[in-house]
N, C-alpha and C positions, 0 to 999 in steps of 0.2 A: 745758585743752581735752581732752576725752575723744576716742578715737579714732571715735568714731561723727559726731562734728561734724568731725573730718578727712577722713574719705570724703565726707560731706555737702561740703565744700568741696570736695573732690576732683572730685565728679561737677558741682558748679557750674561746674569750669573747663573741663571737657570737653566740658558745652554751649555752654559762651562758644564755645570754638573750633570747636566743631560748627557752632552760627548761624553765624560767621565764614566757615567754611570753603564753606556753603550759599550766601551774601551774594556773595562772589567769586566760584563758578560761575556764580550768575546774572549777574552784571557779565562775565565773559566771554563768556556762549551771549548775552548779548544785543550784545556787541560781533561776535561773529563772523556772528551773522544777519547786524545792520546789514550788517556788509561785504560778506555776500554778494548781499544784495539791492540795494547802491550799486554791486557790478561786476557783475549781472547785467542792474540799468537802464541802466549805459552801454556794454553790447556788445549789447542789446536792439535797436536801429535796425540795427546792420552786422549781424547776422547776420539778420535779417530782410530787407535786400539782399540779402545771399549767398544767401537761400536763395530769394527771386525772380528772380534770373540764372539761376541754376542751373536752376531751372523751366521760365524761357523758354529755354535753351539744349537742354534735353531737348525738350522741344517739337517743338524748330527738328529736331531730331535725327530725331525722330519722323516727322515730315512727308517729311522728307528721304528718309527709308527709304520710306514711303507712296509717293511718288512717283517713286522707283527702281523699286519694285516693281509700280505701276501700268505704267510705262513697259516695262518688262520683260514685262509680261504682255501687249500688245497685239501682240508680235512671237510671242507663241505661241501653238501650235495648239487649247490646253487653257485654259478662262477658271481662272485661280486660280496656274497654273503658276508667276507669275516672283515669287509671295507665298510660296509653296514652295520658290524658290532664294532670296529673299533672306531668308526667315526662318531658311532651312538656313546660311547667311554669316552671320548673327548670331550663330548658335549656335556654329556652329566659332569667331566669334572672342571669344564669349563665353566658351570654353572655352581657348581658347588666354590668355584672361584672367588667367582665375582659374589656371589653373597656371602663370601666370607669377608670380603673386602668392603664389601658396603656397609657393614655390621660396624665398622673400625670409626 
């Protein structure tokens, strides 16, 4: 055996374990898709709840302030006024929020 036909087998093994080593990464990227796309169909229905609550609760929130702020504004002298203090109270506890939060 001449050493020209040992490199020759040399680089045959190296593609052996190259295909090999190609063949495995595809068997894993396609087992971790799978996985990812079997626990993304079944938290797909609950977090599409969660995020319909959540919707209507902001809503409801919404409305709520709408109609503080309407109601606020019939006791005063200026049409717009009590949309100006409740807007100014969201802000102050919007801010009292978030520095509560950045403090964490």
């Amino acid at each position: 055996m001449s050493s020209f036909d040992s490199i020759l087998s040399f680089i045959e093994g190296v593609k052996s374990v190259i295909d090999v080593s190609g063949a495995i990464q595809g068997t894993i990227s396609d087992a971790i898709s799978s996985g990812i796309r079997h626990a993304f169909s079944s938290i797909k229905k609950q977090v599409e709840h969660a995020l319909v609550r959540i919707a209507v609760m902001l809503l409801g929130v919404f409305f709520m302030i709408w109609g503080g702020a309407q109601f606020i504004d019939n006791f005063m002298p200026y049409r717009g006024l009590g949309f100006i203090i409740i807007g100014a109270l969201c802000g102050i506890g919007a801010l009292v929020f978030l520095k509560g939060d950045s403090a964490a």
